[in-house]
N, C-alpha and C positions, 0 to 999 in steps of 0.2 A: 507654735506653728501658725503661720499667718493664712488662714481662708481667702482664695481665686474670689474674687467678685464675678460676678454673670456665671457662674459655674454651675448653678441649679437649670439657667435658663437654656443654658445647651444641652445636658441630660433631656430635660423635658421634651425641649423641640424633637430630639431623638426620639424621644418614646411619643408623641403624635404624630411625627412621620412615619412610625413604625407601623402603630395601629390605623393612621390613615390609608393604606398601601391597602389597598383590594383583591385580595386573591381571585383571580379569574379561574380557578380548580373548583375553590372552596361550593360547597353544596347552599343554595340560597332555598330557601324558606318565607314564606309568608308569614308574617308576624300572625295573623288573625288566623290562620292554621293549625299554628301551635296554643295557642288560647283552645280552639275547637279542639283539640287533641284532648288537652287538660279536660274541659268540661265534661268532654266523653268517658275518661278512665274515670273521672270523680260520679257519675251516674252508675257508671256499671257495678263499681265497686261499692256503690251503697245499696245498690240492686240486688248482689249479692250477697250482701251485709243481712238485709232484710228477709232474704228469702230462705237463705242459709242461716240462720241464727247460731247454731248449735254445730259448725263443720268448723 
């Protein structure tokens, strides 16, 4: 079976235009939000780590 030449490079371009495409629905977020999110459940929970030992 003889393999298309360029045949990877039109899949791909598909799938960057796919994912290039910007949903204007989709919910936007703050990168440095979700950092602040993480740092916060990782406090709390060793918070309660330490304070609960035994629960």
């Amino acid at each position: 079976m003889a393999k298309k030449k360029g045949e990877g490079f039109q899949s791909a371009a598909g799938l960057i235009r796919y994912f290039d495409a910007e949903d204007e629905k989709a919910i936007k977020v703050n990168p440095w939000l979700v950092v602040a999110m993480i740092i916060a459940a990782v406090v709390i929970i060793e918070y309660l780590a330490i304070s609960f030992p035994n629960a």
